[in-house]
C-alpha positions as CSV (number, residue, x, y, z in Angstrom):
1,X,-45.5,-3.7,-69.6
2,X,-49.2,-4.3,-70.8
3,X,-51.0,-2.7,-68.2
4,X,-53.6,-0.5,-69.0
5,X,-53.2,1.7,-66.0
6,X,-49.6,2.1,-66.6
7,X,-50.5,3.1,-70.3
8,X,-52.9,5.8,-68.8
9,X,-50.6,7.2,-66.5
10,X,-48.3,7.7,-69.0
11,X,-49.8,9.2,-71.6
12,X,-50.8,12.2,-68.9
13,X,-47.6,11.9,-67.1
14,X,-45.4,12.4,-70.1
15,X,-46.6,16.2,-71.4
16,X,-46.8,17.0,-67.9
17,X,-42.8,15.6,-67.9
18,X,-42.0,17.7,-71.0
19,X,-43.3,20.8,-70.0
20,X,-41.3,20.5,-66.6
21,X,-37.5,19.9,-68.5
22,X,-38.4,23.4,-70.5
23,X,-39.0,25.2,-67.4
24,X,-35.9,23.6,-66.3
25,X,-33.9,24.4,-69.2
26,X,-35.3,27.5,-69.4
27,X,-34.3,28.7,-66.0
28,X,-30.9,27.1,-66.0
29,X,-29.0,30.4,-66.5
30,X,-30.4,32.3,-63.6
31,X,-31.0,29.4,-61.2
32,X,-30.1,25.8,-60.6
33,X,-31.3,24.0,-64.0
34,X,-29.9,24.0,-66.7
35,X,-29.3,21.9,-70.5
36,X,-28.5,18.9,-68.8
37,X,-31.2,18.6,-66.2
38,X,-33.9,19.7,-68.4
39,X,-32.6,16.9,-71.2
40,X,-32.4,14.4,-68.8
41,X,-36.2,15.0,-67.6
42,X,-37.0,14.8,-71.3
43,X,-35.2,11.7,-71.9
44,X,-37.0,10.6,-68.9
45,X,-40.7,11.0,-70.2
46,X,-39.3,9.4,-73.7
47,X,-38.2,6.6,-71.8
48,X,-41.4,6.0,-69.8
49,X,-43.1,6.3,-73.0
50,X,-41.2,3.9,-74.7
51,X,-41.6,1.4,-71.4
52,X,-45.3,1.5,-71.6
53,X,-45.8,1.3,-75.2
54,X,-42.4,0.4,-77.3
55,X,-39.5,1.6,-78.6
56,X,-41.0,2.3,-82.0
57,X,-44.0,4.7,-80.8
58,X,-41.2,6.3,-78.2
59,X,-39.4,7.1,-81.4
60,X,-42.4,8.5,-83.3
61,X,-43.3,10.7,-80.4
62,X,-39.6,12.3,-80.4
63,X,-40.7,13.0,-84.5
64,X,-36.9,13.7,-85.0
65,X,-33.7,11.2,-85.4
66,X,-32.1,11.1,-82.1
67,X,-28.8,11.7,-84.3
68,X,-29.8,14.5,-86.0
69,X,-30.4,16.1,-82.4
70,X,-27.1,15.6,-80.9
71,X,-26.1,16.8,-84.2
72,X,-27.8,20.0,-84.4
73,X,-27.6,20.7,-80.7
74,X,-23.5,20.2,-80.9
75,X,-23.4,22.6,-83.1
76,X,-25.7,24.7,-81.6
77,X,-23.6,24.9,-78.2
78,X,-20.5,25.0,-80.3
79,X,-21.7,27.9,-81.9
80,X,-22.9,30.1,-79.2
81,X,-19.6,30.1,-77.8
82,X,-18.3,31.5,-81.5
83,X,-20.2,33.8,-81.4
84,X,-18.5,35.2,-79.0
85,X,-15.6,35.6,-81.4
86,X,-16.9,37.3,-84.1
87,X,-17.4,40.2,-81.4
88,X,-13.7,40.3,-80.2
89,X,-14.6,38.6,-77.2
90,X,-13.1,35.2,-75.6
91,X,-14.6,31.5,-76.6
92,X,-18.0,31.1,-74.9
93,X,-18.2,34.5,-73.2
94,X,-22.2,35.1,-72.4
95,X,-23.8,38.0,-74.5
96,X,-27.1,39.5,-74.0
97,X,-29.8,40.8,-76.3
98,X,-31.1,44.0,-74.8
99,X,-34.7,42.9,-74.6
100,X,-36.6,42.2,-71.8
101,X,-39.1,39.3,-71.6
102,X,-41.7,38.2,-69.0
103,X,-40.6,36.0,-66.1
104,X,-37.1,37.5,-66.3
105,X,-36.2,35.5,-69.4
106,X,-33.0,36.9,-71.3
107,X,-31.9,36.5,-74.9
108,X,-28.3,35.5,-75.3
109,X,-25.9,32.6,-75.9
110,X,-26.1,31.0,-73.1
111,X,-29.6,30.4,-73.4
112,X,-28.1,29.2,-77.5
113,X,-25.9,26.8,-75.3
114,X,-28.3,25.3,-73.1
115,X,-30.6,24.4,-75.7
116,X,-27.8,23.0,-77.6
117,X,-26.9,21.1,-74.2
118,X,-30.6,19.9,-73.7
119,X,-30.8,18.6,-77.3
120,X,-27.2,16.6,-77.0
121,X,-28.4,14.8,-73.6
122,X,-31.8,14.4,-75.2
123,X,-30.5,12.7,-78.3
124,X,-27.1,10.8,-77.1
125,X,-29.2,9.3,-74.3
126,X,-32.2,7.9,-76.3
127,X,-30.2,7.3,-79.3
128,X,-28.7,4.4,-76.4
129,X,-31.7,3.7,-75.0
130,X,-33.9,3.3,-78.0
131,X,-31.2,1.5,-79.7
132,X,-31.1,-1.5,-77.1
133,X,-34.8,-1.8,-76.1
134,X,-35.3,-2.1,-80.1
135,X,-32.9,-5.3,-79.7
């Protein structure tokens, strides 16, 4: 699309986007949210980027190989559940750093797997959808 309005829109809409799938993610272990839904938000403001502008600038934005994120955040989700283990307890059991943060944010691995989640939906899905609008 070459409209100017479009272009406009999105370049507000987009951090405004971002910022929403953190929230999301961030709340995902407390409340309904979550990896997923805050990965697919993000995936949606890359791809309304990459609608009004083009692939190539969508990709710049991201400033990281869509690859490399699933990558990182497989092992990232992977690994908070071993961590689990080297504690004696079972495969993805949740533990908790005693510290207390504002807005009733806690420290622990499933916050680790979330992120890990957030940043495999984030990568898998534009690594497919900036691979065919590139074609």
């Amino acid at each position: 699309m070459n409209s100017l309005v479009f272009r406009a829109t999105t370049r507000a809409v987009t951090p405004l986007l971002l910022a929403f799938s953190i929230f999301m993610l961030l709340r995902g272990h407390n409340e309904p949210g979550g990896g997923f839904i805050g990965g697919l938000l993000a995936v949606t403001a890359f791809a309304l980027y990459a609608l009004a502008f083009d692939a190539r600038q969508a990709s710049a934005l991201l400033q990281i190989s869509p690859r490399t994120l699933t990558g990182v955040g497989l092992l990232l989700a992977v690994g908070s559940g071993c961590l689990a283990w080297l504690t004696g307890q079972p495969f993805m059991r949740g533990l908790w750093l005693p510290v207390d943060l504002p807005a009733e944010l806690k420290l622990g691995t499933v916050l680790l797997f979330d992120i890990g989640v957030y940043m495999v939906v984030l990568g898998a899905a534009l690594l497919v959808l900036l691979t065919l609008s590139e074609e």
